[in-house]
Steps between C-alpha positions, in 0.01 A plus 500: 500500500111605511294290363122581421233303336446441144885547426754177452827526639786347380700328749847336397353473186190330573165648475315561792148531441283756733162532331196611689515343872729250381874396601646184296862368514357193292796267362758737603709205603597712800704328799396739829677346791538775737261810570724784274434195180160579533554875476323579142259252640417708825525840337233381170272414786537835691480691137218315412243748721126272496682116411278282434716219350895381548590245225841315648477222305829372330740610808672335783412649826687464823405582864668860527356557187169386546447697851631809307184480278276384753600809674439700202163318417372613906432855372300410178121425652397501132681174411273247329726244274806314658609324171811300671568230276801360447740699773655211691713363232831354667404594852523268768175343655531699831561817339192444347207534796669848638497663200167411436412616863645834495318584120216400674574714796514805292185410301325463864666809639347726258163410548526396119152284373614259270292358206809287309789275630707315233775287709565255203787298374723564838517160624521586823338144662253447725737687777522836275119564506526573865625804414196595355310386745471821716405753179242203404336524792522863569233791418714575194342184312150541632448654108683245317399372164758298331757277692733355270737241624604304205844260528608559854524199620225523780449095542242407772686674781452826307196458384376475848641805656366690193177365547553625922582820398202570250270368714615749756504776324124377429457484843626848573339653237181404637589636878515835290227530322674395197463253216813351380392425124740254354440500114798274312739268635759415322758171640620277202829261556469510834437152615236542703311108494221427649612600857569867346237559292242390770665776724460774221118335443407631821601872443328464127171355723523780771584836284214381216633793276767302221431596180814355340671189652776349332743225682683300222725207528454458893495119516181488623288206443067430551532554858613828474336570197179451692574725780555755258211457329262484791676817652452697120160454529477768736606731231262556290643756324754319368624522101822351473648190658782335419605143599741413214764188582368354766346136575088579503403099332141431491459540908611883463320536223145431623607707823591848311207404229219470853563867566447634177169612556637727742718669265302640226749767430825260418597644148845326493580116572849366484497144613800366246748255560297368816417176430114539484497176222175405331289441817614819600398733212162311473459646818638795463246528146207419709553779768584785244172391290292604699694818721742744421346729237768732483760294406795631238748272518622117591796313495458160573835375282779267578201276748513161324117555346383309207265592285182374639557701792648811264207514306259558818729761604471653140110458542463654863686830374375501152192706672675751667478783351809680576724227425846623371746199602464165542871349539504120440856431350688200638181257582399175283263618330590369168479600119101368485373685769749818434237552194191398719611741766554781234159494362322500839674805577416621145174445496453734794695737323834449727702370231764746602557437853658170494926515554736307346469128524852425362615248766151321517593127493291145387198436721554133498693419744300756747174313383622181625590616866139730473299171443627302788498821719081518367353169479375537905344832371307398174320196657465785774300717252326171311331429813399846605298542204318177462137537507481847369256533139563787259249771485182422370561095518279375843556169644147398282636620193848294551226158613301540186760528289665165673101332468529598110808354505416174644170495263678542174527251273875532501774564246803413525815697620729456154163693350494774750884571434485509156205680482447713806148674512276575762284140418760303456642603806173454722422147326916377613316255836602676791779295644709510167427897440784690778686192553537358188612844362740554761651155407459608120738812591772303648522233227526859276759592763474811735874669518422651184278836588404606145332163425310494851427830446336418138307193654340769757401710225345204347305387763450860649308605178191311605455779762335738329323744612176402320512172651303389821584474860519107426729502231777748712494289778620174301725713322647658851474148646740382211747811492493436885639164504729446204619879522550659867803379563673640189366800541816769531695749386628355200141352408363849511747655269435228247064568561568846437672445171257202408180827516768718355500761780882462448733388211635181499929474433442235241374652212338255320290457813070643430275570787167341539179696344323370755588666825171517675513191645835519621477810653170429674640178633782682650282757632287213698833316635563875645195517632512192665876530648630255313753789331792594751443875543839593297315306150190714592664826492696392178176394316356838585812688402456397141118456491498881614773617280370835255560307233322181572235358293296457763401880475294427187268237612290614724349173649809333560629852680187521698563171677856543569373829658229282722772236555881680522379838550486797299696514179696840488 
Protein backbone atom coordinates (compact mmCIF):
# COMPACT_ATOMS: atom_id res chain seq x y z
CA UNK A 1 0.00 0.00 0.00
CA UNK A 2 1.11 3.78 -0.81
CA UNK A 3 1.23 5.79 1.73
CA UNK A 4 1.58 9.71 1.43
CA UNK A 5 1.62 12.40 3.98
CA UNK A 6 -1.18 13.90 5.76
CA UNK A 7 -3.30 10.59 5.36
CA UNK A 8 -3.63 7.83 8.42
CA UNK A 9 -3.60 4.38 7.53
CA UNK A 10 -5.19 1.82 9.23
CA UNK A 11 -3.15 -1.10 9.90
CA UNK A 12 -4.76 -4.30 11.61
CA UNK A 13 -6.98 -2.01 12.99
CA UNK A 14 -4.76 0.40 14.51
CA UNK A 15 -4.27 3.86 13.38
CA UNK A 16 -1.22 4.80 11.92
CA UNK A 17 -0.63 8.33 12.02
CA UNK A 18 1.42 10.07 8.94
CA UNK A 19 0.98 13.81 9.39
CA UNK A 20 3.38 16.26 7.87
CA UNK A 21 7.11 14.73 8.09
CA UNK A 22 6.01 12.54 10.72
CA UNK A 23 5.94 8.55 11.16
CA UNK A 24 4.56 7.30 14.74
CA UNK A 25 3.84 3.64 15.74
CA UNK A 26 3.40 5.12 19.40
CA UNK A 27 1.85 2.39 21.90
CA UNK A 28 1.17 0.04 19.19
CA UNK A 29 2.25 -2.72 21.51
CA UNK A 30 3.96 -4.20 18.46
CA UNK A 31 6.44 -7.31 18.97
CA UNK A 32 9.01 -6.95 15.66
CA UNK A 33 11.46 -9.76 16.04
CA UNK A 34 12.61 -10.40 12.64
CA UNK A 35 13.13 -7.87 9.62
CA UNK A 36 9.50 -8.81 7.59
CA UNK A 37 7.79 -7.71 11.57
CA UNK A 38 9.01 -4.49 10.89
CA UNK A 39 7.50 -4.32 7.42
CA UNK A 40 4.68 -1.43 7.97
CA UNK A 41 7.49 0.00 9.96
CA UNK A 42 10.06 0.12 6.96
CA UNK A 43 7.50 0.93 4.29
CA UNK A 44 5.82 4.26 6.66
CA UNK A 45 9.41 5.39 6.63
CA UNK A 46 9.99 5.00 2.82
CA UNK A 47 6.26 6.61 2.25
CA UNK A 48 6.99 9.22 4.44
CA UNK A 49 9.09 11.35 1.50
CA UNK A 50 11.03 14.51 3.86
CA UNK A 51 10.76 12.45 7.67
CA UNK A 52 11.58 14.37 10.06
CA UNK A 53 10.34 12.35 13.09
CA UNK A 54 9.77 8.31 13.84
CA UNK A 55 7.77 7.90 17.11
CA UNK A 56 8.47 3.94 18.18
CA UNK A 57 7.64 4.30 21.45
CA UNK A 58 5.39 1.53 23.06
CA UNK A 59 6.98 -1.48 20.86
CA UNK A 60 9.41 -4.23 21.37
CA UNK A 61 12.16 -4.17 18.92
CA UNK A 62 14.51 -6.97 18.08
CA UNK A 63 17.83 -7.06 16.14
CA UNK A 64 16.42 -8.14 12.57
CA UNK A 65 13.96 -5.73 13.16
CA UNK A 66 15.84 -2.95 14.25
CA UNK A 67 18.56 -3.21 11.25
CA UNK A 68 15.47 -3.34 8.92
CA UNK A 69 14.63 0.26 10.03
CA UNK A 70 18.00 1.40 10.39
CA UNK A 71 18.29 0.43 6.84
CA UNK A 72 15.25 2.24 5.99
CA UNK A 73 16.21 5.36 8.16
CA UNK A 74 19.92 5.50 5.81
CA UNK A 75 17.95 7.11 2.93
CA UNK A 76 16.04 9.82 4.96
CA UNK A 77 18.92 12.79 5.36
CA UNK A 78 15.99 14.89 6.64
CA UNK A 79 15.55 12.93 9.91
CA UNK A 80 15.57 15.17 12.99
CA UNK A 81 13.54 13.33 16.03
CA UNK A 82 14.45 9.68 17.09
CA UNK A 83 11.67 9.38 19.79
CA UNK A 84 12.72 5.61 20.94
CA UNK A 85 11.31 5.22 24.19
CA UNK A 86 10.22 2.33 25.52
CA UNK A 87 11.23 -0.43 22.61
CA UNK A 88 13.26 -2.93 24.60
CA UNK A 89 10.55 -4.34 26.68
CA UNK A 90 11.35 -8.19 27.31
CA UNK A 91 14.53 -8.21 25.30
CA UNK A 92 17.53 -9.63 26.57
CA UNK A 93 20.50 -7.32 27.70
CA UNK A 94 22.75 -8.29 24.70
CA UNK A 95 20.16 -7.86 22.23
CA UNK A 96 20.01 -4.59 23.43
CA UNK A 97 23.55 -2.70 22.27
CA UNK A 98 23.16 -4.14 18.44
CA UNK A 99 20.01 -2.92 17.92
CA UNK A 100 20.85 0.25 19.14
CA UNK A 101 24.04 0.14 16.89
CA UNK A 102 22.50 -0.65 13.69
CA UNK A 103 19.49 2.36 14.26
CA UNK A 104 22.31 4.32 14.78
CA UNK A 105 24.06 3.07 11.72
CA UNK A 106 21.24 4.07 9.55
CA UNK A 107 20.82 7.49 11.23
CA UNK A 108 24.77 7.96 10.45
CA UNK A 109 24.52 6.47 7.00
CA UNK A 110 22.21 9.02 5.76
CA UNK A 111 24.07 11.88 6.62
CA UNK A 112 20.89 12.64 8.87
CA UNK A 113 21.60 15.95 11.51
CA UNK A 114 19.88 15.19 14.49
CA UNK A 115 18.40 17.81 16.92
CA UNK A 116 16.28 15.15 19.39
CA UNK A 117 17.11 11.67 20.92
CA UNK A 118 14.57 10.25 23.46
CA UNK A 119 16.13 6.68 24.61
CA UNK A 120 13.99 6.58 27.88
CA UNK A 121 12.49 3.96 30.05
CA UNK A 122 14.55 0.93 28.19
CA UNK A 123 16.61 -0.16 30.96
CA UNK A 124 19.15 -1.21 29.06
CA UNK A 125 22.21 -0.77 31.95
CA UNK A 126 25.22 0.77 31.83
CA UNK A 127 26.32 -1.99 29.01
CA UNK A 128 23.24 -0.96 26.59
CA UNK A 129 24.41 2.70 26.17
CA UNK A 130 27.35 1.45 24.25
CA UNK A 131 25.25 1.03 21.61
CA UNK A 132 24.71 4.49 21.37
CA UNK A 133 27.89 5.33 21.71
CA UNK A 134 28.95 5.46 17.99
CA UNK A 135 25.66 7.76 16.73
CA UNK A 136 26.58 9.99 19.99
CA UNK A 137 29.68 10.66 18.87
CA UNK A 138 29.13 10.84 15.22
CA UNK A 139 28.44 14.06 12.89
CA UNK A 140 24.76 13.12 13.10
CA UNK A 141 24.58 14.66 16.79
CA UNK A 142 26.83 17.60 16.15
CA UNK A 143 23.05 19.55 16.04
CA UNK A 144 21.56 17.98 18.95
CA UNK A 145 19.29 19.74 21.34
CA UNK A 146 17.50 17.52 23.67
CA UNK A 147 19.00 14.16 24.98
CA UNK A 148 16.58 12.44 27.00
CA UNK A 149 17.65 9.42 28.89
CA UNK A 150 15.26 9.03 31.67
CA UNK A 151 15.04 5.33 33.65
CA UNK A 152 17.65 3.32 31.85
CA UNK A 153 19.53 2.25 34.26
CA UNK A 154 22.90 4.00 33.25
CA UNK A 155 24.66 3.69 36.95
CA UNK A 156 28.24 5.13 37.05
CA UNK A 157 29.58 2.81 34.38
CA UNK A 158 27.06 4.37 31.98
CA UNK A 159 27.19 7.51 32.93
CA UNK A 160 30.79 7.57 32.06
CA UNK A 161 30.79 6.27 28.59
CA UNK A 162 27.94 8.77 27.91
CA UNK A 163 29.88 11.43 29.19
CA UNK A 164 33.08 9.85 26.57
CA UNK A 165 30.94 9.91 23.86
CA UNK A 166 29.52 13.58 24.20
CA UNK A 167 32.61 14.87 24.84
CA UNK A 168 33.75 13.42 21.58
CA UNK A 169 31.35 14.37 19.57
CA UNK A 170 32.38 17.91 21.17
CA UNK A 171 35.63 17.23 20.19
CA UNK A 172 34.80 16.39 16.60
CA UNK A 173 32.55 18.96 16.13
CA UNK A 174 35.15 21.38 16.74
CA UNK A 175 37.81 19.60 14.16
CA UNK A 176 34.89 20.65 11.70
CA UNK A 177 34.15 23.80 12.16
CA UNK A 178 31.17 22.92 14.07
CA UNK A 179 29.50 23.75 17.37
CA UNK A 180 27.81 20.94 19.01
CA UNK A 181 25.05 22.98 21.03
CA UNK A 182 23.66 20.77 23.71
CA UNK A 183 20.43 22.52 25.03
CA UNK A 184 18.41 19.94 27.63
CA UNK A 185 19.49 16.91 29.23
CA UNK A 186 17.26 14.89 30.49
CA UNK A 187 18.60 11.51 32.98
CA UNK A 188 16.21 10.93 36.01
CA UNK A 189 16.30 7.29 37.90
CA UNK A 190 19.34 6.57 36.69
CA UNK A 191 21.62 6.23 39.62
CA UNK A 192 24.21 8.16 38.68
CA UNK A 193 25.97 9.32 42.49
CA UNK A 194 28.48 11.35 42.82
CA UNK A 195 30.97 9.38 40.63
CA UNK A 196 28.27 9.79 37.65
CA UNK A 197 27.14 13.00 37.94
CA UNK A 198 30.76 14.41 38.21
CA UNK A 199 31.36 12.62 34.77
CA UNK A 200 28.19 14.30 33.15
CA UNK A 201 29.49 17.79 35.09
CA UNK A 202 32.28 17.88 32.83
CA UNK A 203 30.32 17.72 29.48
CA UNK A 204 27.69 20.42 31.15
CA UNK A 205 31.24 22.59 31.95
CA UNK A 206 32.74 21.99 28.39
CA UNK A 207 29.52 22.41 25.91
CA UNK A 208 28.33 25.77 28.14
CA UNK A 209 25.00 25.69 26.06
CA UNK A 210 22.19 23.72 28.72
CA UNK A 211 19.30 25.50 28.93
CA UNK A 212 17.22 22.81 30.66
CA UNK A 213 18.92 20.24 32.98
CA UNK A 214 16.92 17.92 34.82
CA UNK A 215 18.54 14.64 36.67
CA UNK A 216 16.02 13.45 39.38
CA UNK A 217 16.38 10.77 41.93
CA UNK A 218 20.17 9.94 41.03
CA UNK A 219 21.46 9.31 44.56
CA UNK A 220 23.68 11.91 44.43
CA UNK A 221 24.79 13.59 47.50
CA UNK A 222 26.93 17.38 48.22
CA UNK A 223 29.85 16.07 46.49
CA UNK A 224 28.25 15.63 43.43
CA UNK A 225 25.91 18.21 43.88
CA UNK A 226 28.86 20.55 43.87
CA UNK A 227 30.43 19.36 40.77
CA UNK A 228 27.33 20.00 39.15
CA UNK A 229 26.92 23.17 40.29
CA UNK A 230 30.38 24.49 39.59
CA UNK A 231 30.18 22.88 36.00
CA UNK A 232 26.38 24.82 35.44
CA UNK A 233 27.93 27.84 35.97
CA UNK A 234 29.32 27.77 32.66
CA UNK A 235 25.87 27.98 31.34
CA UNK A 236 24.65 30.94 31.64
CA UNK A 237 21.82 30.56 29.75
CA UNK A 238 20.32 28.28 31.76
CA UNK A 239 16.28 28.38 32.82
CA UNK A 240 15.37 25.20 34.14
CA UNK A 241 17.20 22.82 36.45
CA UNK A 242 16.00 20.16 38.12
CA UNK A 243 17.59 18.30 41.09
CA UNK A 244 14.48 16.77 42.74
CA UNK A 245 15.23 13.53 45.27
CA UNK A 246 18.49 13.72 45.82
CA UNK A 247 20.77 14.34 49.07
CA UNK A 248 21.98 18.33 48.53
CA UNK A 249 22.01 19.09 52.92
CA UNK A 250 23.37 22.38 53.79
CA UNK A 251 27.02 21.58 52.07
CA UNK A 252 25.17 21.28 48.53
CA UNK A 253 23.21 23.87 49.22
CA UNK A 254 25.73 26.71 49.64
CA UNK A 255 27.63 25.05 46.56
CA UNK A 256 24.59 25.34 43.87
CA UNK A 257 23.46 28.77 45.83
CA UNK A 258 27.66 30.27 45.08
CA UNK A 259 26.93 30.08 41.38
CA UNK A 260 23.84 31.78 41.23
CA UNK A 261 25.15 34.89 40.16
CA UNK A 262 26.15 33.24 37.14
CA UNK A 263 22.80 32.19 36.23
CA UNK A 264 20.63 35.11 35.94
CA UNK A 265 18.35 33.42 33.52
CA UNK A 266 17.22 30.23 35.88
CA UNK A 267 13.33 30.64 35.66
CA UNK A 268 12.60 27.14 37.14
CA UNK A 269 14.12 25.55 40.46
CA UNK A 270 13.17 22.11 41.59
CA UNK A 271 15.25 21.21 44.56
CA UNK A 272 12.36 18.95 46.52
CA UNK A 273 12.77 16.05 48.49
CA UNK A 274 16.68 16.77 48.77
CA UNK A 275 17.31 17.23 52.10
CA UNK A 276 18.38 20.97 51.99
CA UNK A 277 16.87 21.32 55.98
CA UNK A 278 16.77 24.74 57.62
CA UNK A 279 20.49 25.65 57.21
CA UNK A 280 20.04 24.79 53.82
CA UNK A 281 17.13 27.00 52.65
CA UNK A 282 18.61 29.95 54.69
CA UNK A 283 21.15 29.60 52.28
CA UNK A 284 19.47 28.90 49.55
CA UNK A 285 17.09 32.41 50.61
CA UNK A 286 20.20 34.39 50.83
CA UNK A 287 21.58 33.52 47.28
CA UNK A 288 18.16 33.98 45.41
CA UNK A 289 17.73 37.53 47.31
CA UNK A 290 19.92 39.04 45.78
CA UNK A 291 20.27 37.05 41.94
CA UNK A 292 18.00 35.42 39.79
CA UNK A 293 15.51 38.05 38.60
CA UNK A 294 13.75 35.96 36.33
CA UNK A 295 12.64 33.47 38.44
CA UNK A 296 8.89 31.73 37.93
CA UNK A 297 8.89 28.97 39.88
CA UNK A 298 10.42 26.93 43.12
CA UNK A 299 9.92 23.87 44.73
CA UNK A 300 11.73 23.48 47.71
CA UNK A 301 9.01 20.80 49.44
CA UNK A 302 9.45 17.57 51.22
CA UNK A 303 13.35 19.25 52.66
CA UNK A 304 12.75 19.12 56.43
CA UNK A 305 12.53 23.27 56.63
CA UNK A 306 10.89 24.95 59.47
CA UNK A 307 9.51 27.97 59.45
CA UNK A 308 12.21 30.32 60.34
CA UNK A 309 14.01 29.22 57.44
CA UNK A 310 10.47 29.06 55.22
CA UNK A 311 9.71 32.43 55.90
CA UNK A 312 13.19 33.80 54.42
CA UNK A 313 12.56 31.76 51.49
CA UNK A 314 9.00 33.39 51.27
CA UNK A 315 10.83 36.84 51.73
CA UNK A 316 13.73 36.33 49.09
CA UNK A 317 10.99 35.51 46.31
CA UNK A 318 8.31 37.75 47.54
CA UNK A 319 10.28 40.45 45.19
CA UNK A 320 10.42 38.70 42.17
CA UNK A 321 8.32 39.82 40.02
CA UNK A 322 7.41 36.98 37.91
CA UNK A 323 6.78 34.66 40.61
CA UNK A 324 4.08 32.02 39.70
CA UNK A 325 5.05 28.91 42.06
CA UNK A 326 6.54 28.57 45.09
CA UNK A 327 6.07 24.73 46.18
CA UNK A 328 6.66 24.26 49.95
CA UNK A 329 4.31 21.26 50.92
CA UNK A 330 5.79 18.60 53.17
CA UNK A 331 8.34 20.94 55.36
CA UNK A 332 7.72 22.02 59.20
CA UNK A 333 6.66 24.96 58.78
CA UNK A 334 3.79 24.92 61.08
CA UNK A 335 0.17 26.45 61.43
CA UNK A 336 1.80 30.03 62.93
CA UNK A 337 4.08 30.69 60.36
CA UNK A 338 1.69 29.07 57.46
CA UNK A 339 -0.30 32.56 58.13
CA UNK A 340 3.02 34.62 58.52
CA UNK A 341 4.29 33.16 55.30
CA UNK A 342 0.90 33.93 53.53
CA UNK A 343 0.86 37.54 54.22
CA UNK A 344 4.49 38.17 53.18
CA UNK A 345 3.67 36.79 49.96
CA UNK A 346 0.43 38.87 50.06
CA UNK A 347 1.68 41.84 50.77
CA UNK A 348 3.75 41.77 47.60
CA UNK A 349 0.81 40.87 45.86
CA UNK A 350 1.84 36.95 45.41
CA UNK A 351 -0.86 35.67 47.42
CA UNK A 352 -1.59 33.28 44.63
CA UNK A 353 1.54 31.56 44.00
CA UNK A 354 1.93 29.56 47.05
CA UNK A 355 0.91 25.42 46.50
CA UNK A 356 -0.70 23.37 48.70
CA UNK A 357 0.73 22.99 52.14
CA UNK A 358 -1.48 19.98 53.12
CA UNK A 359 1.25 17.68 54.53
CA UNK A 360 3.13 20.61 56.34
CA UNK A 361 3.86 19.15 59.83
CA UNK A 362 4.63 20.89 63.66
CA UNK A 363 7.83 22.93 63.68
CA UNK A 364 8.72 21.84 67.11
CA UNK A 365 10.48 19.15 66.95
CA UNK A 366 12.59 20.69 63.82
CA UNK A 367 13.23 23.80 66.15
CA UNK A 368 14.88 21.75 68.66
CA UNK A 369 17.48 19.98 66.29
CA UNK A 370 17.79 23.82 64.41
CA UNK A 371 18.95 25.34 67.81
CA UNK A 372 21.67 22.95 68.63
CA UNK A 373 22.68 22.82 64.88
CA UNK A 374 22.87 27.19 65.38
CA UNK A 375 24.18 28.09 68.64
CA UNK A 376 28.10 28.08 67.00
CA UNK A 377 26.49 30.48 64.39
CA UNK A 378 24.56 33.12 66.55
CA UNK A 379 27.47 33.83 68.97
CA UNK A 380 29.19 33.79 65.39
CA UNK A 381 27.02 36.78 64.29
CA UNK A 382 26.91 38.45 68.11
CA UNK A 383 30.49 38.96 67.82
CA UNK A 384 30.74 40.15 64.26
CA UNK A 385 28.67 43.03 64.97
CA UNK A 386 29.93 44.32 68.23
CA UNK A 387 31.12 47.76 68.06
CA UNK A 388 28.98 48.90 65.24
CA UNK A 389 26.51 52.35 66.28
CA UNK A 390 23.28 52.96 64.35
CA UNK A 391 23.21 55.81 61.98
CA UNK A 392 23.36 59.06 63.32
CA UNK A 393 24.53 57.78 67.04
CA UNK A 394 28.72 58.59 67.18
CA UNK A 395 30.79 57.09 69.78
CA UNK A 396 30.37 60.91 71.66
CA UNK A 397 26.81 60.77 71.49
CA UNK A 398 26.68 57.01 73.06
CA UNK A 399 29.64 58.68 76.05
CA UNK A 400 27.41 61.57 76.84
CA UNK A 401 24.56 59.83 77.14
CA UNK A 402 26.53 57.21 79.62
CA UNK A 403 28.12 60.77 81.52
CA UNK A 404 24.26 61.85 81.90
CA UNK A 405 23.68 58.71 83.09
CA UNK A 406 26.22 58.53 85.72
CA UNK A 407 25.26 62.34 86.74
CA UNK A 408 21.62 61.75 87.34
CA UNK A 409 20.25 61.78 90.43
CA UNK A 410 18.87 58.32 89.92
CA UNK A 411 15.48 56.63 90.02
CA UNK A 412 14.93 53.56 90.60
CA UNK A 413 14.33 50.56 88.18
CA UNK A 414 10.59 49.40 89.63
CA UNK A 415 9.83 53.34 88.50
CA UNK A 416 11.26 53.08 85.08
CA UNK A 417 9.15 49.79 84.44
CA UNK A 418 6.11 51.00 85.52
CA UNK A 419 6.42 54.11 84.04
CA UNK A 420 8.70 54.02 81.04
CA UNK A 421 9.49 57.56 79.55
CA UNK A 422 12.36 58.99 78.08
CA UNK A 423 13.45 60.68 81.85
CA UNK A 424 12.75 58.06 83.72
CA UNK A 425 14.68 55.95 81.65
CA UNK A 426 17.92 58.26 81.51
CA UNK A 427 17.70 58.96 85.46
CA UNK A 428 17.64 54.51 86.01
CA UNK A 429 21.99 54.80 87.28
CA UNK A 430 23.71 53.24 84.60
CA UNK A 431 24.65 49.85 85.90
CA UNK A 432 20.94 48.93 86.81
CA UNK A 433 19.47 50.44 83.32
CA UNK A 434 20.41 47.23 80.45
CA UNK A 435 21.15 44.83 83.07
CA UNK A 436 18.67 45.21 85.42
CA UNK A 437 16.03 45.14 82.60
CA UNK A 438 17.38 42.17 81.09
CA UNK A 439 17.06 40.48 84.56
CA UNK A 440 13.50 42.20 84.85
CA UNK A 441 12.56 40.21 81.48
CA UNK A 442 13.54 36.88 82.69
CA UNK A 443 11.82 37.07 86.11
CA UNK A 444 8.67 38.10 83.47
CA UNK A 445 9.84 35.01 81.58
CA UNK A 446 11.10 35.04 77.88
CA UNK A 447 9.48 31.75 76.03
CA UNK A 448 6.48 33.70 75.71
CA UNK A 449 7.02 36.06 72.38
CA UNK A 450 3.87 38.22 72.62
CA UNK A 451 4.79 39.48 76.13
CA UNK A 452 8.58 40.17 75.11
CA UNK A 453 7.36 41.56 72.23
CA UNK A 454 4.95 44.08 74.30
CA UNK A 455 7.90 44.92 76.77
CA UNK A 456 9.93 46.06 73.47
CA UNK A 457 7.19 48.17 72.47
CA UNK A 458 7.24 49.61 75.84
CA UNK A 459 10.59 50.46 76.13
CA UNK A 460 11.02 51.06 72.27
CA UNK A 461 8.49 54.01 72.47
CA UNK A 462 11.05 56.28 74.05
CA UNK A 463 12.71 56.35 70.58
CA UNK A 464 11.04 58.81 69.00
CA UNK A 465 11.92 60.52 66.43
CA UNK A 466 11.71 63.96 68.12
CA UNK A 467 13.99 62.85 70.69
CA UNK A 468 17.87 63.54 70.76
CA UNK A 469 20.86 61.59 69.76
CA UNK A 470 21.31 61.01 73.69
CA UNK A 471 18.12 59.69 74.45
CA UNK A 472 18.32 56.84 71.27
CA UNK A 473 21.45 55.70 72.31
CA UNK A 474 20.24 54.66 75.99
CA UNK A 475 17.24 53.44 74.46
CA UNK A 476 19.39 51.24 71.72
CA UNK A 477 21.84 50.47 74.55
CA UNK A 478 18.79 48.91 76.51
CA UNK A 479 16.94 47.12 73.48
CA UNK A 480 20.59 45.91 72.79
CA UNK A 481 21.15 44.05 75.86
CA UNK A 482 17.89 42.72 77.24
CA UNK A 483 16.55 42.15 73.54
CA UNK A 484 19.17 40.81 70.78
CA UNK A 485 19.05 37.58 71.55
CA UNK A 486 15.27 37.14 71.19
CA UNK A 487 15.20 38.76 68.30
CA UNK A 488 13.59 36.13 65.49
CA UNK A 489 11.16 35.06 63.44
CA UNK A 490 8.49 34.54 65.74
CA UNK A 491 9.34 37.96 67.63
CA UNK A 492 8.86 39.77 64.38
CA UNK A 493 5.50 38.42 63.56
CA UNK A 494 4.28 39.36 67.01
CA UNK A 495 6.11 43.37 66.40
CA UNK A 496 4.29 43.49 63.32
CA UNK A 497 0.93 42.79 64.85
CA UNK A 498 1.83 44.87 68.09
CA UNK A 499 2.10 48.35 65.13
CA UNK A 500 -0.77 46.64 63.42
CA UNK A 501 0.95 46.21 60.03
CA UNK A 502 -0.70 42.72 60.36
CA UNK A 503 -3.74 41.24 62.26
CA UNK A 504 -3.26 39.46 65.18
CA UNK A 505 -5.25 35.59 65.43
CA UNK A 506 -6.57 36.50 68.82
CA UNK A 507 -9.16 38.81 68.43
CA UNK A 508 -9.48 40.49 71.42
CA UNK A 509 -5.84 41.43 70.89
CA UNK A 510 -5.42 45.90 70.00
CA UNK A 511 -2.30 47.25 68.51
CA UNK A 512 -0.34 50.00 70.05
CA UNK A 513 -1.21 53.81 68.89
CA UNK A 514 2.06 54.47 69.35
CA UNK A 515 4.15 52.92 66.66
CA UNK A 516 6.79 55.49 66.09
CA UNK A 517 8.96 54.43 68.49
CA UNK A 518 8.84 50.94 67.74
CA UNK A 519 9.35 51.20 64.32
CA UNK A 520 12.24 53.64 64.58
CA UNK A 521 13.91 51.40 67.08
CA UNK A 522 13.73 48.59 64.72
CA UNK A 523 14.89 50.65 61.97
CA UNK A 524 18.24 51.57 64.13
CA UNK A 525 18.86 47.74 65.22
CA UNK A 526 18.81 47.30 61.18
CA UNK A 527 20.98 49.79 60.73
CA UNK A 528 23.32 48.68 63.07
CA UNK A 529 23.27 44.74 62.09
CA UNK A 530 21.89 43.70 64.96
CA UNK A 531 18.65 42.31 62.67
CA UNK A 532 19.60 38.95 60.79
CA UNK A 533 19.07 39.97 57.15
CA UNK A 534 15.82 37.56 56.77
CA UNK A 535 13.92 40.06 59.87
CA UNK A 536 15.16 43.03 57.72
CA UNK A 537 13.55 42.04 54.59
CA UNK A 538 10.33 41.02 56.58
CA UNK A 539 10.12 44.45 58.37
CA UNK A 540 10.36 46.09 54.98
CA UNK A 541 7.86 43.76 53.38
CA UNK A 542 5.12 45.11 55.58
CA UNK A 543 6.48 48.65 56.23
CA UNK A 544 6.36 48.94 52.25
CA UNK A 545 3.12 47.24 51.75
CA UNK A 546 0.38 49.76 49.49
CA UNK A 547 -1.62 49.70 52.17
CA UNK A 548 0.58 50.63 55.02
CA UNK A 549 0.07 53.52 57.19
CA UNK A 550 3.23 54.56 56.82
CA UNK A 551 2.21 56.18 53.39
CA UNK A 552 0.35 58.95 55.23
CA UNK A 553 2.94 60.36 57.45
CA UNK A 554 5.30 61.82 55.74
CA UNK A 555 8.13 62.26 58.40
CA UNK A 556 8.10 58.90 59.60
CA UNK A 557 8.21 57.71 55.62
CA UNK A 558 10.99 60.08 54.92
CA UNK A 559 13.33 58.41 57.39
CA UNK A 560 12.60 54.93 56.56
CA UNK A 561 13.46 56.17 53.01
CA UNK A 562 17.01 57.68 54.46
CA UNK A 563 17.36 54.53 56.61
CA UNK A 564 15.71 51.18 54.64
CA UNK A 565 15.56 52.71 51.36
CA UNK A 566 12.94 53.94 49.25
CA UNK A 567 9.36 53.10 50.09
CA UNK A 568 7.57 51.85 46.83
Amino acid sequence: AFVKIGTKLDVENHSLSLKMSEVTFFGRQLKLDKAEDAADVVRAIEEAGDLETLILSGNTCGVEACKAIGAALSAKPTFKRAIWRDIFTGRLLDEIPPSLDHLGDGVIASSAMLTELDLSDNAFGPNGIKGAVNLLSSSACFSLKILTLNNVGLGIGGAKFLSRALLSCHRAAVEAGRKFALEEFTSGRNRLENVGATAMAEVFETLGTLVRVSMTQNGINAEGIAALAKALAKNTNLQVLNLNDNTFTEKGTAAVAEVFPALNQLKVINFGDCLLRSEGAKEFAKAVQLHLPNLEEVDLGFNEINGEAALAVATALANKPSMKKLELNGNNIGETNVELLRQVLDAKGHADILGSLSDDEDEDEEDDEEVQDGEPEEDEEDDSSEGVLAAGVTEDSVHEATTALHQSPGVSLETYWSNPSIDNLLAVPAGERANGIAAKLKECGTTDPTKLCGHFVRVAACCRLSEDQVARAAVLEVIEKAFTEHLNVHFMNCFLEQVGLIKSEDKTFTPTTDTEGPIVAMVLMAKECKLPQQLVDMLKCFLYKKDSFIHKQQQLKQYLEENLGTVK
